[in-house]
N, C-alpha and C positions, 0 to 999 in steps of 0.2 A: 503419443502420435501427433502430426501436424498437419497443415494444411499450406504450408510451404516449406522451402529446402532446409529442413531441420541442419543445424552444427552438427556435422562428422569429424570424429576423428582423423587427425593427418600427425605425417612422420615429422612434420618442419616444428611441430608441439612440443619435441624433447629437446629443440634449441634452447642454448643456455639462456636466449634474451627472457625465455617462459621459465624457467627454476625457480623463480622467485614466486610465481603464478601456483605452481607446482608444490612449493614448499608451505603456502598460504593455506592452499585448499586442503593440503595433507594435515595440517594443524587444525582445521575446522573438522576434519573426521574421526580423526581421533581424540578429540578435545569431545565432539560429541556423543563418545561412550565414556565419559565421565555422570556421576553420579548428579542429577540435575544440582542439585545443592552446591555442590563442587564450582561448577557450569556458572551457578547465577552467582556466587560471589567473585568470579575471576573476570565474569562481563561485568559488575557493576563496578569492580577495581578499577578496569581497563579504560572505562568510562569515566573515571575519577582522573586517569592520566589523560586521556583526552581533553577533559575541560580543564586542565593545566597547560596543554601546548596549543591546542587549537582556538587561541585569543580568537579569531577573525569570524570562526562559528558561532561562538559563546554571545559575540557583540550582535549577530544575524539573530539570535535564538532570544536576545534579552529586546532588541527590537520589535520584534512580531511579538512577541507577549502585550508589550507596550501601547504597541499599537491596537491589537485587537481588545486585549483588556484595560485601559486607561483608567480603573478606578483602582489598579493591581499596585500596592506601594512599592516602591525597589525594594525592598528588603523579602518580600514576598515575592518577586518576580527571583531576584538571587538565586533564592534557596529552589523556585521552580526547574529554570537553568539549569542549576545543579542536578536534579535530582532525572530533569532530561536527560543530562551526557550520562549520568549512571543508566540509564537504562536504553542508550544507544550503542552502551559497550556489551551489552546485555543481549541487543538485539545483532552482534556479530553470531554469539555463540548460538539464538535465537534460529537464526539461518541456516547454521551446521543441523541443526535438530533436525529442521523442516528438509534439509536435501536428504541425510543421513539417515534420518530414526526408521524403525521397523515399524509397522503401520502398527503393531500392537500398544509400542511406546506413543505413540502420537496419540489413541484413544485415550492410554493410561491418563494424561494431564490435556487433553483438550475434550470441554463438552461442548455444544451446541445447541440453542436456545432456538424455537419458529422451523425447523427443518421439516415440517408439517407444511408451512407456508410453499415451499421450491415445487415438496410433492404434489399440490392440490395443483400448483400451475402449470406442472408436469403432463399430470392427466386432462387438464383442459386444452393441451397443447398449445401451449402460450409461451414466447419465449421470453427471457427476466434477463433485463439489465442488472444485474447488481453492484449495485455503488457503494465503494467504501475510502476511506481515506488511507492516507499514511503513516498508520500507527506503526512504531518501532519493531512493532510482535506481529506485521501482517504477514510474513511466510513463514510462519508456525501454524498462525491461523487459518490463512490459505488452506495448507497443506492439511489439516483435518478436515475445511469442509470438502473437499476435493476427494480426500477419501472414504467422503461418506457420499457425496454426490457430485461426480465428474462435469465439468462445463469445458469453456471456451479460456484461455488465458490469451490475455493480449500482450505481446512480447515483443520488448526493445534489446536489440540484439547490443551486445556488450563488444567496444571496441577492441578489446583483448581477446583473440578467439581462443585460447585456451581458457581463460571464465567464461567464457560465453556457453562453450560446450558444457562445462562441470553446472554452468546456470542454468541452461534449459533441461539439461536430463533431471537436475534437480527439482524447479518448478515443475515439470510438463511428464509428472509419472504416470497420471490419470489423465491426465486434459490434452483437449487439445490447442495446440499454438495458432496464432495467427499476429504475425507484425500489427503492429499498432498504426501504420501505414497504410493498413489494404483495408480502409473502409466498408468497400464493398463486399468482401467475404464477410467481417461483421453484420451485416445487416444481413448478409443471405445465411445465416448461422443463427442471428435472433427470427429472422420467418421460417426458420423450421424448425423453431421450435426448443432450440437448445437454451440453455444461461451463459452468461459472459460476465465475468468479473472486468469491473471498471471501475477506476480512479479519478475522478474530474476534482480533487481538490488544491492542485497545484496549479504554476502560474506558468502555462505551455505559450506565451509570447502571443502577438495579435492575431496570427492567423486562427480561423474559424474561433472566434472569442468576444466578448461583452463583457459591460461591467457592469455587476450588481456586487450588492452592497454582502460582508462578511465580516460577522461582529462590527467592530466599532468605524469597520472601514468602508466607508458609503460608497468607491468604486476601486472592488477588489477585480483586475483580470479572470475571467472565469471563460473556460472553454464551453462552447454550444455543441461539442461533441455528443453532449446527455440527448437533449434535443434532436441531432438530428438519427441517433442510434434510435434510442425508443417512439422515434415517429415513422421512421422509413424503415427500421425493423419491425414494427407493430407489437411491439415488446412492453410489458410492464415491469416499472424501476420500483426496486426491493433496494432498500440502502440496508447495511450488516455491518457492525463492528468488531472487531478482537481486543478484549481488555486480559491482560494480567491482572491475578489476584493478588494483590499484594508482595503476601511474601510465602503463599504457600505452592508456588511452583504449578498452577491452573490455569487456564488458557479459557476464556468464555466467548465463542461466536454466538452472537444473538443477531439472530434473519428479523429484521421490523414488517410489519404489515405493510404492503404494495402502497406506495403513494398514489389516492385514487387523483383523477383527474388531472395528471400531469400534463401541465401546458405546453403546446405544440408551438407557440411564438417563444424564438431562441432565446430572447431576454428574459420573458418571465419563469422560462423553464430554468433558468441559471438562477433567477432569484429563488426558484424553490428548492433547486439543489443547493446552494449555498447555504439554507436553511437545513437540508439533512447533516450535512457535513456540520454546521455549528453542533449538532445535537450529537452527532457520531463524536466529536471530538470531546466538549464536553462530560463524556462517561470515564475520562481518563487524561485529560488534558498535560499532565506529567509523561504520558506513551506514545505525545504525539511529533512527528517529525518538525518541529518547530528550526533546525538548521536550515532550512530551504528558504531563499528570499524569496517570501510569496506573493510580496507585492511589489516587484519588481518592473513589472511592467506599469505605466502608468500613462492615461487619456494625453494626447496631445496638448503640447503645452504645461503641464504640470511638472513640479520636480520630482526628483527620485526622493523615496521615504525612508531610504538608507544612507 
């Protein structure tokens, strides 16, 4: 369900410009009734061909390492790179799963750590920001906690409207939607009490933004949307991550204890969330979306760190 004009289907969808759209998404559904094993060695393949053609990500991905861990030698950072694009091809088939799988398959391989934590604030009727980063595996992960305990997804609608549709119906089977736009339903969704899944670990340019310091980077852009959601919602922020295990095909959401005392001044509030996000990423620093230029945006007058 949504909270705004959810993607409908239309007739102008079986235009040939969409076949390619069509033939994409039909590969991701039947690809995800393959035997997971099958699944994870064809996404880590895929990911292997990736970091052979996509030089200009690989050099983004070896830079933010760089940057944020500076005592990381290149030979260590290399082999990190690497072992990222393997598990970004990983997280294609990752996504077939999470639109695709029959909710029984999703229990099978995803457990959930603190889900004690969501119910306790449930019954206090308190509404939970939950803040998580861009792990490669987050709509896998998503999609178990969702179907053990429905929230709010915040949703950037896809310029393709035929992914757009096959994207929402796939995120938004329990939840509900709301644009990442409409602020103010946000806030009126955390005062009643619901959860909202949120991402403040990327670099969303200077509007409503600060800089505090992230890892080794003393002023990384960071969004004051944390701030102004868990202040003018009156919501307590629960940060969560999704790690893969290794290589036995498990999926672990662990819900952290409420950050108490979350500061209501938008800089120090980014300083403390960039402090969840170090620790969220760290549990798995090889599953984290490290192709995104995070620090991209940079204080007036500085150069660019790319």
């Amino acid at each position: 369900m949504s909270d705004f004009s959810a993607p409908t289907f239309r007739i102008g969808f079986v235009h040939p410009r969409y076949w390619h759209t069509w033939l994409g998404v039909g590969f991701m559904y039947l690809a995800s009734w393959l035997p997971y094993r099958v699944q994870f060695y064809l996404g880590r393949g895929l990911g292997r061909l990736m970091y052979t053609l996509m030089k200009r990500r690989v050099g983004i991905a070896d830079r933010n390492l760089a940057l944020c861990f500076p005592e990381m030698t290149r030979a260590e950072r290399a082999a990190m790179v690497k072992e990222n694009f393997a598990n970004s091809g990983l997280a294609l088939f990752e996504t077939g799963m999470a639109w695709f799988w029959p909710k029984w398959r999703i229990n099978k391989h995803v457990t959930i750590e603190g889900l004690d934590t969501l119910i306790d604030l449930e019954k206090q009727g308190k509404g939970v920001l939950l803040i998580a980063v861009h792990s490669l595996n987050l709509e896998i992960g998503a999609r178990g906690l969702s179907d053990q305990t429905p929230g709010v997804g915040v949703y950037r609608p896809n310029a393709n409207p035929v992914y757009d549709w096959f994207q929402f119906r796939g995120r938004m089977k329990r939840n509900i939607g709301v644009d990442r736009k409409d602020v103010k339903s946000m806030i009126r969704y955390l005062k009643e009490g619901h959860r909202m899944w949120y991402a403040p670990d990327h670099d969303y340019g200077r509007r409503r933004s600060t800089f505090a310091p992230l890892f080794a980077v003393e002023k990384a852009c960071t969004t004051t949307g944390t701030s102004l959601l868990a202040t003018a919602g009156h919501a307590t922020v629960v940060p969560f991550s999704v790690i893969r295990q290794r290589r036995n095909g498990q999926y672990h959401v662990k819900i952290e204890a409420p950050i108490k005392h979350f500061p209501k001044d938008a800089h120090e509030a980014a300083v403390v969330t960039n402090q969840a996000v170090e620790r969220l990423i760290l549990r798995a620093p090889e599953q984290y979306m490290w192709l995104h230029r995070r620090f991209k945006t940079r204080p007036e007058g500085e150069p660019s760190l790319y």
